[in-house]
Structures are given as C-alpha cells and as structure tokens.
N, C-alpha and C positions, 0 to 999 in steps of 0.2 A: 295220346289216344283220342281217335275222337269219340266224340258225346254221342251215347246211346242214343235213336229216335227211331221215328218209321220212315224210313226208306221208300216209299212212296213222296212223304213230304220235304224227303232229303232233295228229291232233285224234282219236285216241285209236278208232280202226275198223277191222274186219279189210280185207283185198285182196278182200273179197267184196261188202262194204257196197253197200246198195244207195243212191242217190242220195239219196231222203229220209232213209234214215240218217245221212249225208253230211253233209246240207243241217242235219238236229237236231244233230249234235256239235258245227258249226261255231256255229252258236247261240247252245250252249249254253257254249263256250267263249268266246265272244266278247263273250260278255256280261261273265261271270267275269273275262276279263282285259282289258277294255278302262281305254285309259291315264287315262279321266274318273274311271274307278269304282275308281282305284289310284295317286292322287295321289302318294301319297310311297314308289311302290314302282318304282324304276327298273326293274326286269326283269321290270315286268307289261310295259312298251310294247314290249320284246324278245318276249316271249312270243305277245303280239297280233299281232306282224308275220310270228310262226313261222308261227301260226295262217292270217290271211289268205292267206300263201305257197301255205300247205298246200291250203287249200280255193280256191284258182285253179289248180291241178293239175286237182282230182277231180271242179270242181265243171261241169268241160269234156270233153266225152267227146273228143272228138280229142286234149286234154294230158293227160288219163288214160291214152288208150291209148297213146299216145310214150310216158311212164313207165312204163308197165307192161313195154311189151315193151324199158327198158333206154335212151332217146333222152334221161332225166335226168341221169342217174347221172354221179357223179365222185367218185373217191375212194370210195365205197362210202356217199356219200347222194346228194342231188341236186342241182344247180345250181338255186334261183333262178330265175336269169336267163334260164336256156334255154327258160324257158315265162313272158318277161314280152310277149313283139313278136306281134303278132298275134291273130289268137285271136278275131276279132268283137267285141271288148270285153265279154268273158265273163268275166271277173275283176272289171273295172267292174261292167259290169250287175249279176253276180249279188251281189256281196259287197256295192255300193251298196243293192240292195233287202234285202239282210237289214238291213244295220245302219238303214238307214230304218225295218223293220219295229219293231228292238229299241231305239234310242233317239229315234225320233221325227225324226230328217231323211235328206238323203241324202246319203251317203258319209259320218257322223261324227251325234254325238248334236247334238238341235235344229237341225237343220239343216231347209233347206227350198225344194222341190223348186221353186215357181214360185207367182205368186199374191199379192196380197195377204196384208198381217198378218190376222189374224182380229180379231174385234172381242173388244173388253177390257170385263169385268165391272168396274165400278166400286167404290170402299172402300167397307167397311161402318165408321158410326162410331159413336161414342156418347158422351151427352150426362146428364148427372144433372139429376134434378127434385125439387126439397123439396116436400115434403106433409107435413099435417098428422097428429097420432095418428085423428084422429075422420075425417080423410079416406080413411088406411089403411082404416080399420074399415067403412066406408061404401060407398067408392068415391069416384070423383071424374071429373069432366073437367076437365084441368087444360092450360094453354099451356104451350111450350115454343120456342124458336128453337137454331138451331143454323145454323154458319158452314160453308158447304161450298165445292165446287167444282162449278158447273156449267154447260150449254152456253151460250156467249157469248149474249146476247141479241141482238147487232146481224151477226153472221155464221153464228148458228144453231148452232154447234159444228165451223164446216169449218176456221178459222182463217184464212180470205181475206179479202179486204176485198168489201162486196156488188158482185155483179157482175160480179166473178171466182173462177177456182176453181183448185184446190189441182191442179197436174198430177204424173206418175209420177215414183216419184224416177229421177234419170239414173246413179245410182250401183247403184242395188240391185236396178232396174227393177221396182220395188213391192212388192219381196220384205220388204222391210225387217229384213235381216240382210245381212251379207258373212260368205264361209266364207274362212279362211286355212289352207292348206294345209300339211299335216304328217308329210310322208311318204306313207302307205299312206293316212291318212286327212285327214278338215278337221275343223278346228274354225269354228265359227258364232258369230258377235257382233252385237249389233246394227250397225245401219249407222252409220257415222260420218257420213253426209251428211245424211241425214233423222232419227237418232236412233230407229231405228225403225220410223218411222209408215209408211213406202212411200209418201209426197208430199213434194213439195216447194211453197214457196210463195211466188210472186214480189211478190205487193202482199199482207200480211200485214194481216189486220183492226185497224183503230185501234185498239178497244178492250181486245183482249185479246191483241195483239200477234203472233197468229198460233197462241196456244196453242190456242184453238179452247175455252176455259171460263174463267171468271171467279168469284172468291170472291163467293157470297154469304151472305143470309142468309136462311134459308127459319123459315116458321112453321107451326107445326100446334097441335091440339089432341089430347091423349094421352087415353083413358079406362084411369085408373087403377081395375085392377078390385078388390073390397070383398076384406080379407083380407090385401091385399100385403104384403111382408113388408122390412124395411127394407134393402136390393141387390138387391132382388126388378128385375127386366127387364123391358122390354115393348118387341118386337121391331115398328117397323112398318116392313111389306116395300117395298119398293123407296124409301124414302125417305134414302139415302144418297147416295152421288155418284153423277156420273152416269159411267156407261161412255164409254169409247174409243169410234170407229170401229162406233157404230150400237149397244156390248153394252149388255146391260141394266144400271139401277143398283143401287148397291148397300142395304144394310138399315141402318136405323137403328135402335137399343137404346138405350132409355130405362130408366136406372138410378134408380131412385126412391132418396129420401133420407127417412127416416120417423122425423117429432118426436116427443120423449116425452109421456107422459102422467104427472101428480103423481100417481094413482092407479094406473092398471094397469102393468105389466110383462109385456113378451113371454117366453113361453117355449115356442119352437115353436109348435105352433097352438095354444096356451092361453095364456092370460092370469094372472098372481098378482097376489094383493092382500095387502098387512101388513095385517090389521085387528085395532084393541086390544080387549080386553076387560077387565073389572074383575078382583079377585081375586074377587070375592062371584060374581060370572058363572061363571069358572074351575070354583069351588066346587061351587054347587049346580045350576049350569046354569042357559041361559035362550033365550027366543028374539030375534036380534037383528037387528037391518035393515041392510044389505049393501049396496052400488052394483054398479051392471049397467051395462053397454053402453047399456042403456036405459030407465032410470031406477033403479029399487030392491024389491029384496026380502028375504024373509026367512028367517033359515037357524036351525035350533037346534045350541046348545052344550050337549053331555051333561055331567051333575056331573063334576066332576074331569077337566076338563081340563086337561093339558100345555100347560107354554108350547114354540111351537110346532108345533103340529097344524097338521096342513091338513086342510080342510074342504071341499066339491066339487060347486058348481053345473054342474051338465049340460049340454051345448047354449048357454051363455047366452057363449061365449067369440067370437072372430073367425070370421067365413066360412069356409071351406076353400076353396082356389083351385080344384083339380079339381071341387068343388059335389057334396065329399060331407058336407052340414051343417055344424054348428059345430063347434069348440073348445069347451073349458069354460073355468070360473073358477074358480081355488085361493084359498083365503084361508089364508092362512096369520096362525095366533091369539096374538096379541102380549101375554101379563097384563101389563097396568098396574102395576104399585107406585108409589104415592107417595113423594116424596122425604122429605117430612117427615108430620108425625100432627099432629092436634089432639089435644086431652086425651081428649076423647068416643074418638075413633078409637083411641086406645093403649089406653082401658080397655077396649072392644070387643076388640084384639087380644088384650090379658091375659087377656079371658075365654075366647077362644077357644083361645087355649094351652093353660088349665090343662086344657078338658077333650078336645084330641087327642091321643091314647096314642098311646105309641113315640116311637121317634129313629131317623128315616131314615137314617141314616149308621151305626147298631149296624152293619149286615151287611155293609156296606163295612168297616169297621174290623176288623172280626172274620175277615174272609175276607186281608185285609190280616197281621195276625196271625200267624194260622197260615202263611202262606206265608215271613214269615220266622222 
C-alpha cells in the first residue's frame, strides 16, 4: 500500500497546478519510478504506487475538488481509498493512456491495447566468402550459398495445412500477449497459447509442422568490388530471413576472406614490396624493373642507398572503394650481401676498402666516450 501524503507533494506541484502541469509531473515521475526501470529497487514500486494515488486525485476534477475542500484527509494526509469507487474510471482511463503513451502498452510497459502482433522484420545474417589476392585487386563475381529460414514452400508461410487457415488465438484474442496483473499496474508476456503469434492452428502444415518456414538454402551471386579489403562486407539488402507475419526480410553481409599474395603486402590502401638490390646498385645507383599490379616497371635507385628505404610508385597500388583512384606501391630496398666471396670478389672488396676513408662507427664511439 502506498503511504498516505498530499498529493500535490506526491508528484511534486503547487494547489495551483494547472492540469497539464499535473498531467507532465505525473510523467515525468512515472517514468523515473516505474518498478520495470528499477528492478532491484524495492521502494521504487512504493514510490510508483504513491505517484499513481496521487495523480487519480488531481488528475479528476470532482476528486480534486473533494480533496481540496478536506473530503480526503485523515490524520493530516489523505486516505487512498476514499477516492478509489467511482469516478467514471478516471484513474483507469487517464493513468492507463499515459503509461500506454510512456511504455508502449496499456496500463503497464509493452503491453497492448487490441489487434493483432505487428509484423516482424526478419534476422540479418552473415556468411564469409574466399577470394583470391588478384580478385581483391580486380573485382570479382563470385557464388555464395547460405542456410536460412524461409517461407514454407507448400503453406506459403501461414503454417496450416493447404486449404486451411490459421484462426484467432482464443486465449489472447490476437493480441498475442496476456497481461498479469500487479497491483496498480500489469505486466505483458507473450501468450502461453499461441507463443505470440495471435493464431492458432488446428491442421498444422506437413511440411513445416505449422512453424509457417523451413530451413533452406538459397544462392546468389556476390560482385565483389575491385579494392576490397580482407573483412571488408557486402551488404545485399533483403536477402536474409524472411519476416514474421507479412515484415520484411532481413539483409545478408558477405564477409570476404582475401588470400595472400608472395609478392605484395596490404597496408591500408597501399601495397609494400621487399625488393633486393645489390651492394654495387646500393652504391652507385641504378635503374631497376619492379612488378605492378600490372605487369612491370621501372624505378631508379640514387648512389648510396640505405638498406631499407622505401621508394614510391604513384597510383599503381589497389582501387579505393569510395573511387577516389589508387593506392600506391612501397618498395621497400633489401641489399643483398652474399654469404660467401669468390677470390675475384674479396680482391674487388680489398680494393675497395683500401680506398673508402673513415670508420663509421669513430662518432658513435666517440660520443659514447665522452658521455661516460
């Protein structure tokens, strides 16, 4: 029961309030304390019943004006009771259409007034497709199947058997919910006789046993577009299950799977490549031939190059998905050293020893040095 007060300070508005004032506190409370949206709080569902009390007083102008001129009052709050009998079902009416308004049924959240269920949007699923590196790069039209659920082929999706049809459930009368009642308010579940659906079905279709869809397997053909990237999606619309009760279906997303390449490497919209060079290339520079997307070209190495470097074909990398041109291609320059020398090759290296000056590592030692 909730605890006697005045009803004015129940939902928090002067003796002056005007109705629509009234009508927003009650609201605005009722939202805040109702007992769905305060599970583990025993004295919100105290609080929501003060509230309700409160606003079947005010929200009545014959039980407002009894209270006001003193026809509530006991003890120095108000009785409850003395304004439940009567009243043209003004506490119903009005305090069923807010909570309708604020949770979506009547007299209590999800609930609902009359009518059939509404038609149900059917799952979105998703399914992976392997592709090749050159397919990424290119594009592709590639197959795919996927196992779904959809409408029976021999009852069409009503779940009867042909010839017959699916009548009103007798339990929920098509509402396909029952409310259980909870004091001031109800709570809403589906129906235990129809599970829902707001039918029932006396000769249930052979095939699919009355669920009204059947697993199958559908096929399409995907265009994997040039660029993709490997979890890269492709959404095609309505090709998921099918809806409940006439809703539409739902979307299928193809997750592509994208194989390596022994030569490039993703990286973002570019592409890297390791390419070797000699040390005598490193040295004096040179120009060398490269692989592309699409066939081959040719890029220079400046003397003295770092092992390394990247180096930076323009344009020549993957598509961009939005189609704003290509990516490029890194090469990134690998010197060669041989494992071992022939004779010819150490006296070449000897020569070239004796005549480059300095010891790359003085400045390192030296600055090593002084610091301890």
């Amino acid at each position: 029961m909730a605890t006697a007060t005045d009803p004015y300070k129940a939902l928090g508005v002067e003796k002056k309030a005007s109705d629509e004032e009234i009508k927003k506190a009650y609201r605005k409370l009722a939202r805040k304390y109702h007992p769905d949206r305060n599970p583990d709080d025993p004295s919100a569902e105290e609080r929501f019943k003060e509230i309700q009390e409160a606003y079947s007083i005010l929200s009545d102008p014959e039980k407002r004006k009894e209270y006001d001129s003193g026809g509530g009052f006991f003890g120095g709050g108000f009785d409850p009771g003395a304004f439940r009998q009567g009243g043209g079902g003004g506490f119903a009416g009005n305090v069923g259409d807010i909570l309708n308004d604020l949770f979506g049924g009547g007299g209590g959240p999800g609930g609902r007034r009359g009518g059939p269920p509404p038609p149900e949007r059917g799952r979105d699923l998703e399914t992976d497709v392997h592709v090749s590196f050159e397919q990424a790069m290119n594009g592709a039209q590639v197959p795919v199947s996927v196992a779904l659920a959809a409408p029976c082929p021999t009852c069409r999706g009503t779940g009867a058997k042909p010839g017959t049809s699916p009548r009103v459930c007798s339990r929920c009368q098509g509402r396909g919910v029952e409310a259980e009642s909870q004091g001031l308010f109800s709570i809403t579940q589906p129906c235990s006789l129809c599970g829902g659906t707001g039918t029932e079905i006396d000769d249930p279709c052979p095939t699919c046993g009355g669920a009204g869809q059947t697993r199958q397997v559908k096929r399409y053909k995907v265009n994997i577009p040039a660029g993709v990237r490997d979890g890269g999606r492709v959404k095609l619309a309505g090709k998921g299950e099918a809806g409940r009760r006439g809703g539409p279906a739902g979307d299928l997303y193809v997750v592509t799977r994208v194989g390596t390449s022994p030569v490039f490497k993703r990286k973002g919209d570019n592409l890297e490549v390791e390419l070797p060079i000699t040390v005598v290339e490193a040295l004096r520079g040179a120009t060398v031939e490269v692989p592309t997307l699409d066939g081959t070209k040719r890029i220079k190495v400046k003397p003295g190059t770092a092992h390394g470097t990247l180096q930076r074909l323009r344009g020549e990398g993957p598509p961009r998905l939005k189609g704003e041109g290509r990516g490029d291609i890194h090469y990134r320059l690998q010197i060669e050293v041989p494992e071992e020398l022939t004779d010819q090759q150490r006296a070449a290296v000897d020569d070239l020893a004796a005549v480059l000056d300095g010891d790359p590592r003085a400045d390192l030692l030296r600055r090593a040095g002084s610091a301890g």
